[in-house]
C-alpha positions in Angstrom: 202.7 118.8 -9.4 202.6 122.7 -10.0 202.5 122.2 -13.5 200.0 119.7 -13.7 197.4 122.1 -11.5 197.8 124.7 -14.0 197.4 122.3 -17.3 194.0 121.5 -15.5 192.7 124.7 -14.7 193.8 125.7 -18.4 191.7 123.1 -20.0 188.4 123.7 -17.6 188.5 127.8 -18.6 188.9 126.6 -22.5 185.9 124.3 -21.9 183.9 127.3 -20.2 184.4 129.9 -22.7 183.8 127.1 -25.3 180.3 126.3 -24.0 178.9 130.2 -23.6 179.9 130.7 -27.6 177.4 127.7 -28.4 175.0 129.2 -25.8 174.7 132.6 -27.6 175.0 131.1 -30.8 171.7 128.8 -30.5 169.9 131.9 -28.6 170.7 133.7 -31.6 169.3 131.4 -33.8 166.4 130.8 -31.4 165.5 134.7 -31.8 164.9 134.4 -35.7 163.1 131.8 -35.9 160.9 133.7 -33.7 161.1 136.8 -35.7 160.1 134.9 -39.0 157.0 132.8 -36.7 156.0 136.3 -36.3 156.0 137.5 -39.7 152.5 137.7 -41.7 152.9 135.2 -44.1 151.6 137.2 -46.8 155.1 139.1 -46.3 157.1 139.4 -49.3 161.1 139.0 -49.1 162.2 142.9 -49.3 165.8 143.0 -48.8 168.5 140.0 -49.6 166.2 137.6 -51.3 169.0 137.5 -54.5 167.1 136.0 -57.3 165.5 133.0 -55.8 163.2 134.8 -53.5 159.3 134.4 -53.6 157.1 137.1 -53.5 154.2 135.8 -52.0 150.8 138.1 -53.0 148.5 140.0 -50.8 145.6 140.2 -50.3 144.7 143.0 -52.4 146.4 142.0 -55.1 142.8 139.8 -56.7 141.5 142.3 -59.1 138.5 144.4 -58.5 135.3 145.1 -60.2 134.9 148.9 -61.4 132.0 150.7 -59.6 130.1 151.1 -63.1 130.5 147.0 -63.8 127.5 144.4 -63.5 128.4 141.2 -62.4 125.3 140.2 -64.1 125.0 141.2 -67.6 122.0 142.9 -68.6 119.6 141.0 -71.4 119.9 142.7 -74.8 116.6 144.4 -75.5 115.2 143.0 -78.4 113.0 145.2 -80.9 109.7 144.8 -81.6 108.6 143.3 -84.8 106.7 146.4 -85.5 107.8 150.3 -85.8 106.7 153.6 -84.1 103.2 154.7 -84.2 100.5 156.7 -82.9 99.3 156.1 -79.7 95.3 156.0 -79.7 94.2 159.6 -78.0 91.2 158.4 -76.8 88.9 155.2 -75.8 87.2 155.5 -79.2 90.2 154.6 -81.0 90.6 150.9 -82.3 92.7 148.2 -80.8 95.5 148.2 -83.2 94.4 144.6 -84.9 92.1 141.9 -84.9 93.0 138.3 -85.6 95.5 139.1 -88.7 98.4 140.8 -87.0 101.7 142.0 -87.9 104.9 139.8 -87.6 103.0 136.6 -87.5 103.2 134.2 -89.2 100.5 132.1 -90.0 99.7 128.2 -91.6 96.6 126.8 -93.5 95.5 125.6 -96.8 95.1 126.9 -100.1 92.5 126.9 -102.8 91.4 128.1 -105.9 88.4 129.8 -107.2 87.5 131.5 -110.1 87.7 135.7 -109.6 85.9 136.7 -112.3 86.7 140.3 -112.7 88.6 140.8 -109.1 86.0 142.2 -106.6 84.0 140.8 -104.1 83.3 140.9 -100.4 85.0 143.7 -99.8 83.1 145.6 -102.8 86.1 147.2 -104.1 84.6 146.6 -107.5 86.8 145.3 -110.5 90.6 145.0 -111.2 92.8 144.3 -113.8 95.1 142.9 -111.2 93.7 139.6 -110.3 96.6 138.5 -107.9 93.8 138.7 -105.6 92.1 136.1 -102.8 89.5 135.5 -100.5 89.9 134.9 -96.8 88.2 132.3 -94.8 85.1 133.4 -92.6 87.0 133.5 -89.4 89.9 135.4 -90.0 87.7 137.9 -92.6 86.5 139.0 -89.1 83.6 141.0 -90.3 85.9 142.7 -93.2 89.0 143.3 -90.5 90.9 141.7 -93.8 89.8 143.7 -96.5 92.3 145.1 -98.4 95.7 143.6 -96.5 98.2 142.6 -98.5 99.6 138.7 -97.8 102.5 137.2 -98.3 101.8 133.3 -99.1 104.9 130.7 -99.3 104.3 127.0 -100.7 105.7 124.4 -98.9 108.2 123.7 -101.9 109.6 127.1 -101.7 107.5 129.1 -104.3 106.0 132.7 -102.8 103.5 135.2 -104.1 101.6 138.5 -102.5 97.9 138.7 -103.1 95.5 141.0 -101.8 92.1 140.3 -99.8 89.5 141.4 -102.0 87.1 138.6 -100.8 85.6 136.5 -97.6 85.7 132.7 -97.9 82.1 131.0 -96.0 82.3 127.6 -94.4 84.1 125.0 -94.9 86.8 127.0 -95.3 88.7 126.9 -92.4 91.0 129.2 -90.3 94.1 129.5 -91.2 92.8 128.9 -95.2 93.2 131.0 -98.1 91.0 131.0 -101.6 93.0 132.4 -104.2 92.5 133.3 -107.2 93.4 130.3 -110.0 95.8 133.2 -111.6 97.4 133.2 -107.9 97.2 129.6 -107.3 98.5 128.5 -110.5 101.6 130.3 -109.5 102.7 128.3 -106.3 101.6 124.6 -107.8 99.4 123.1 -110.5 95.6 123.7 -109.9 95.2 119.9 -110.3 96.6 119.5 -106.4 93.5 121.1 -105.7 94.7 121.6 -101.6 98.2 123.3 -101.0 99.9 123.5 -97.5 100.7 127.0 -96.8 102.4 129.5 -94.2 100.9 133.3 -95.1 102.0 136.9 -93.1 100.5 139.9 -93.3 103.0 142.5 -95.6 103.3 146.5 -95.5 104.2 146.5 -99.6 105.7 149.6 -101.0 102.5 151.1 -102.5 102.5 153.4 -104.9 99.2 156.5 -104.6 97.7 157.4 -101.7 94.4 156.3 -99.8 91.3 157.5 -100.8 87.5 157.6 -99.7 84.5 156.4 -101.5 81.0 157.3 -99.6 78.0 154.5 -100.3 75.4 154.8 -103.1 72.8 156.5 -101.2 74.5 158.5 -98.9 73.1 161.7 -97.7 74.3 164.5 -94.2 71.9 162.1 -92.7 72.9 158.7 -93.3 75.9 157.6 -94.5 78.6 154.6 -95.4 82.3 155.2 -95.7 84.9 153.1 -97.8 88.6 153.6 -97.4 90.4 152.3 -100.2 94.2 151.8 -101.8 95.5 151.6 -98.1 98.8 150.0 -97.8 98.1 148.6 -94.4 94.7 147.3 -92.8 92.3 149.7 -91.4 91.4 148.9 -88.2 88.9 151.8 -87.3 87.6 155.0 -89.1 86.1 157.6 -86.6 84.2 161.2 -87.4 84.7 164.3 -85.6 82.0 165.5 -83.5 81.0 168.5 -81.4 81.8 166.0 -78.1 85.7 164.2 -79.4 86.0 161.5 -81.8 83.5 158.7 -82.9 83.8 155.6 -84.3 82.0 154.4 -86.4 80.3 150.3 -86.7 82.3 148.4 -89.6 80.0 146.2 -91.7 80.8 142.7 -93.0 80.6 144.8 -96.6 83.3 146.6 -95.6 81.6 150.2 -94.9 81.9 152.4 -91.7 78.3 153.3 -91.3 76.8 156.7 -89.7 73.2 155.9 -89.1 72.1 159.1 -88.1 74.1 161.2 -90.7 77.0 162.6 -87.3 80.3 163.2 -89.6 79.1 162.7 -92.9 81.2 164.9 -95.2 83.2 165.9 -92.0 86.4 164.9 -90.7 87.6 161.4 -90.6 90.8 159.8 -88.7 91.9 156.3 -90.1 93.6 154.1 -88.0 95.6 151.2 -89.5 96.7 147.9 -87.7 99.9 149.4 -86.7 98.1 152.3 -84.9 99.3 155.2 -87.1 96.2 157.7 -87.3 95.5 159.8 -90.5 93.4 162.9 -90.2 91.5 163.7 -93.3 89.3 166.9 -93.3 86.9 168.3 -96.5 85.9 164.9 -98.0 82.3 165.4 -99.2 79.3 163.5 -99.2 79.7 162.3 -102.8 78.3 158.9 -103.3 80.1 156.5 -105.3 82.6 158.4 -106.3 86.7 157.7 -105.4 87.9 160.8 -103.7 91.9 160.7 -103.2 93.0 162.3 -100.0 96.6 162.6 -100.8 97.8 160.6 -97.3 98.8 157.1 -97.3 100.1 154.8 -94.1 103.8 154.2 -93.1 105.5 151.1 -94.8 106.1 148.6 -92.2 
């Protein structure tokens, strides 16, 4: 009986100590699973991960825009068609151009007429170049186009540059070019009698330099200026006076008339359609004669 008492109290101490093992055991286990609840989960494994562990990334690991970006990139800037010039000093001066305008390009007709000797309208007088033409009433714009040099393309490819040495009346329309047979002849047959046509205004390289012819009759009281071998269009002449700058009226001839003789053999400031000014002083009253003044415009 003794022995079988203490068999029985052996086997219920094995069974207690047995039980508070597992206890701790499972409270052990129950503690890290709490510790890694807690955790961030953006936490990284630092110390036994072995080569299977995940680094997970943190928040600040996206990159980041330097102060001096744009997260909107700025439009390229694109130039102008046309180059630096002169701004106009005072109201006097001339808009810079009329309807013919630089960097634009454009579309009409073209016909043919006979030059004769090369002048016309404009009353440049005669020329042995008679790649020459005459511009229709509207765009002429009271002489605006005297003297511009145009660049005229066929619609089959074929180009030439003539000069405006004329004005074209009614019907010719806007937009329409009469050139010369010599200039016609080289961008189809003169049988097709109507070509289509794009033109632009060019800024050739031109050799010489401008030069100033006062009217037949001219006098210090009345006079009419000319402006002639001008690589670009004149848009405005103007004579000095005691009071600024004057400009003068343009005539369909293509003279800047002085009716009452104020800067006549003075001065003169010629603006061209890109607004560069040219200041020429010590021109006299001359009439009819070609006086160089040793300036030109700016090739464009």
């Amino acid at each position: 009986m003794g022995l079988l008492v203490v068999g029985v109290l052996a086997c219920l101490a094995l069974t207690v100590l047995t039980g508070s093992g597992t206890s701790a055991g499972r409270a052990a286990d129950a503690s890290a699973a709490g510790a890694r609840a807690a955790a961030p989960s953006g936490a990284g494994s630092v110390a036994g991960g072995g080569a299977g562990a995940t680094v997970q990334p943190t928040a600040s690991a996206s990159p980041t825009v330097p102060d001096s970006a744009s997260a909107t990139p700025s439009p390229a800037v694109t130039p102008t068609a046309s180059a630096t010039s002169t701004a106009p000093a005072s109201a006097s001066a001339a808009a810079p151009a009329g309807r013919i305008r630089p960097a634009v390009s454009y579309r009409g007709v073209a016909t043919a007429y006979a030059a004769g000797d090369g002048s016309g309208s404009c009353l440049y007088g005669a020329s042995d170049d008679l790649m020459v033409a005459a511009m229709n009433v509207t765009d002429y714009e009271s002489a605006k186009a005297c003297g511009a040099y145009v660049l005229v393309r066929a619609a089959g490819g074929a180009a030439i540059t003539v000069r405006i040495v004329n004005e074209c009346p009614s019907p010719c329309a806007p937009g329409q070019l009469d050139l010369s047979r010599q200039a016609f002849a080289k961008l189809a047959d003169p049988s097709v009698g109507r070509l289509p046509i794009t033109w632009s205004l060019l800024s050739p390289d031109l050799p010489g330099t401008i030069a100033v012819r006062y009217k037949a009759g001219s006098t210090k009281w009345w006079c009419g200026i000319q402006v002639t071998g001008h690589r670009n269009p004149v848009a405005a002449l103007e004579v000095r006076t005691a009071d600024g700058w004057r400009r003068l009226p343009r005539t369909d001839y293509n003279y800047f008339l002085s009716a009452d003789g104020t800067g006549c053999g003075g001065a003169l400031r010629i603006t061209d359609v890109y607004g560069e000014r040219l200041t020429v002083d010590g021109i006299a009253v001359r009439p009819d004669v070609s006086q160089p003044t040793g300036v030109q415009f700016a090739r464009h």
